[in-house]
C-alpha positions in Angstrom: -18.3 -1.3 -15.5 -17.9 2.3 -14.6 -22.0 3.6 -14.6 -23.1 0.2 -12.3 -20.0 1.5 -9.7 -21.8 4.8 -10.0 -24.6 3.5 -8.8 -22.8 1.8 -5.8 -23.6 3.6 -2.2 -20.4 3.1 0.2 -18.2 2.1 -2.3 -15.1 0.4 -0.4 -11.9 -0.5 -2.6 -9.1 -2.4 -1.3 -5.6 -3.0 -3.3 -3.4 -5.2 -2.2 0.0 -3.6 -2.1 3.7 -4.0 -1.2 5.7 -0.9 -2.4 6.5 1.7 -4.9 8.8 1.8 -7.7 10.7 -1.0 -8.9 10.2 -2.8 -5.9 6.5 -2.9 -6.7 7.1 -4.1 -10.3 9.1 -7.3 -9.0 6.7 -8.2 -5.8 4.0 -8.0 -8.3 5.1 -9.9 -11.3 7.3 -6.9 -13.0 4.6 -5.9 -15.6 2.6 -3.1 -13.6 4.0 -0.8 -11.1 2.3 1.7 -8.2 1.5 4.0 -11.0 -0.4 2.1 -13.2 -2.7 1.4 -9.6 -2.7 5.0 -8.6 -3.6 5.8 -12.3 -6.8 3.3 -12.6 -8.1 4.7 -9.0 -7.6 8.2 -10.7 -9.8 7.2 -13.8 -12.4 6.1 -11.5 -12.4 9.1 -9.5 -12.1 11.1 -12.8 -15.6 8.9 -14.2 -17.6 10.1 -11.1 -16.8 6.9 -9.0 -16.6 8.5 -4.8 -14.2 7.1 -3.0 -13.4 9.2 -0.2 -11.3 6.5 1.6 -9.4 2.8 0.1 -7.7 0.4 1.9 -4.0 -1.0 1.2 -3.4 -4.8 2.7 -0.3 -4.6 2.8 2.6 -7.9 3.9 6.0 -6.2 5.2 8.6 -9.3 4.4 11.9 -9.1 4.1 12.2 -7.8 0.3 10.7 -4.7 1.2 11.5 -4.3 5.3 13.9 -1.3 3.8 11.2 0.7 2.4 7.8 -0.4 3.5 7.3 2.7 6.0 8.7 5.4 3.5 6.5 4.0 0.7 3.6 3.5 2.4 3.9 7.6 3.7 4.9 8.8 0.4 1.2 6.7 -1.7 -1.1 7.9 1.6 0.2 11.7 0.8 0.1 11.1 -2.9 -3.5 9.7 -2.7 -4.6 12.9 -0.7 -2.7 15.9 -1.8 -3.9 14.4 -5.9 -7.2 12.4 -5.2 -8.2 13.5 -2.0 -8.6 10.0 -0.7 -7.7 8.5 2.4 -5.7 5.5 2.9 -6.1 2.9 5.5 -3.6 0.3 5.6 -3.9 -3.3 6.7 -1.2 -5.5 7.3 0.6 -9.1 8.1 4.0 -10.2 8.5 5.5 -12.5 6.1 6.4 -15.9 7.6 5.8 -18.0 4.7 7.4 -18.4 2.2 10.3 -18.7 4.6 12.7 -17.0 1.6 10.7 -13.8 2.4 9.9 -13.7 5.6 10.8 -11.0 7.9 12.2 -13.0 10.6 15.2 -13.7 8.3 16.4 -10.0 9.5 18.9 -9.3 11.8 17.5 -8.2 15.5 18.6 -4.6 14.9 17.0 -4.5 11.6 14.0 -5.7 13.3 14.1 -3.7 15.6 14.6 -0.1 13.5 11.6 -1.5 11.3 9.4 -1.1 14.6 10.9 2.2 15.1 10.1 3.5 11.7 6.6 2.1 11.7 5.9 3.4 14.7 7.3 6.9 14.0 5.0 7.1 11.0 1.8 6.2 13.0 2.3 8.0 16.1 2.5 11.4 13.4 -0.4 10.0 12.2 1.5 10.0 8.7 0.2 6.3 8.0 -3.4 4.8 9.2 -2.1 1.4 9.6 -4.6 -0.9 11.5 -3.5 -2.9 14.6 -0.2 -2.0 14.7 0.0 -2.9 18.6 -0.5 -6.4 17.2 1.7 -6.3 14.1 4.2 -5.1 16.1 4.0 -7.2 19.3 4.5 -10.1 16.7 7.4 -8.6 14.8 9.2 -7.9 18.6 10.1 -11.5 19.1 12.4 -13.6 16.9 11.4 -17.1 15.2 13.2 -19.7 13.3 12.2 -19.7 9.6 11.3 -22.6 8.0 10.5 -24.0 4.3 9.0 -27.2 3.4 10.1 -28.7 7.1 13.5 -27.9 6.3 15.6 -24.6 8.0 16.0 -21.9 5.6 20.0 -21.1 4.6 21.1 -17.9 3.2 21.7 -20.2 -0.1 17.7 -20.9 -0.2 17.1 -17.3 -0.3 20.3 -16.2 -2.5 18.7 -19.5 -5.1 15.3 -17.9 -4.8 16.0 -14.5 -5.8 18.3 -15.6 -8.6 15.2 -17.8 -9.6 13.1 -15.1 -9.1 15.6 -12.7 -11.0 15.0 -14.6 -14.2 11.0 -15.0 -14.3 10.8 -11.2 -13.6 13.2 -10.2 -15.9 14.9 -7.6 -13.2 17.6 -7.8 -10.8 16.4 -7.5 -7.2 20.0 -6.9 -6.0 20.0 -3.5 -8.1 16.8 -2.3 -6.3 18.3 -3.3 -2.9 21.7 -3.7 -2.7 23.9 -5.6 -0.5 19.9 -7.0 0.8 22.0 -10.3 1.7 23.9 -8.3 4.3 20.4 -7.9 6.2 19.9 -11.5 6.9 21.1 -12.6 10.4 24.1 -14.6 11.4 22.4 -17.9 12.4 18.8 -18.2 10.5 18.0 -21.2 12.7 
């Protein structure tokens, strides 16, 4: 409750988060989105809870390769122009499931991903944590995999439609043409 995290010294939060908007809503389930988050964190501050810093963990994968780096800028200016809380951001790559991992982008998509990321850090407009490593890792191309089997642009086209229907939203309306980013020869 609220008066025994008042009591807590060093408080250290972490959130486990993808992305904003509707893209949020359909990694997460499609019932909460980044507001409801940044909302709860404000209640806390609001009740008299200090938290002068929280950490994001944080998967970039291929639903949200398109987006991670301007999300992740636009919550760690949002969290300190409105709460005045720092972010620190943790991260993996996704290789598993092999329907969302990153290595199902083409090179070049890759490759701009790094460019971003790395734009964002070096202005020091995201605190992301081993990036050197993150990135060494997303620099070189593997074969993606499910269940022993190669992964075909039909696997991932059937899993989003699947996906589609248990969160009740269209995942080609919050990225269109996202198809298009997979490469020519998965395997």
């Amino acid at each position: 409750d609220i008066e025994t995290l008042k009591r807590v010294k060093n408080l250290h939060m972490s959130f486990s988060i993808e992305a904003m908007g509707d893209m949020y809503r359909y990694i997460r389930g499609g019932k909460y989105d980044f507001e409801n988050l940044f909302n709860n964190i404000r209640r806390l501050k609001d009740a008299g809870i200090y938290l002068e810093d929280i950490c994001f963990a944080s998967i970039i994968m291929f639903y949200n390769h398109r987006q991670w780096d301007t999300d992740f800028i636009a919550m760690t200016e949002k969290f300190k122009k409105e709460l005045d809380i720092n972010i620190e951001i943790v991260t993996q790559i996704c290789t598993f499931p092999g329907n969302q991992s990153i290595f199902l982008l083409k090179e070049d998509l890759r490759k701009d991903l790094i460019n971003r990321i790395d734009a964002a850090v070096d202005s020091k407009r995201i605190n992301l944590r081993d990036w050197k490593g993150i990135k060494k890792l997303l620099s070189h191309d593997r074969k993606v995999y499910e269940g022993g089997e190669p992964v075909t642009r039909e696997m991932v086209y059937n899993w989003i439609k699947y996906m589609n229907l248990i969160r009740q939203m269209d995942f080609e309306k919050i990225v269109p043409n996202i198809m298009d980013d997979i490469k020519d020869s998965i395997n």
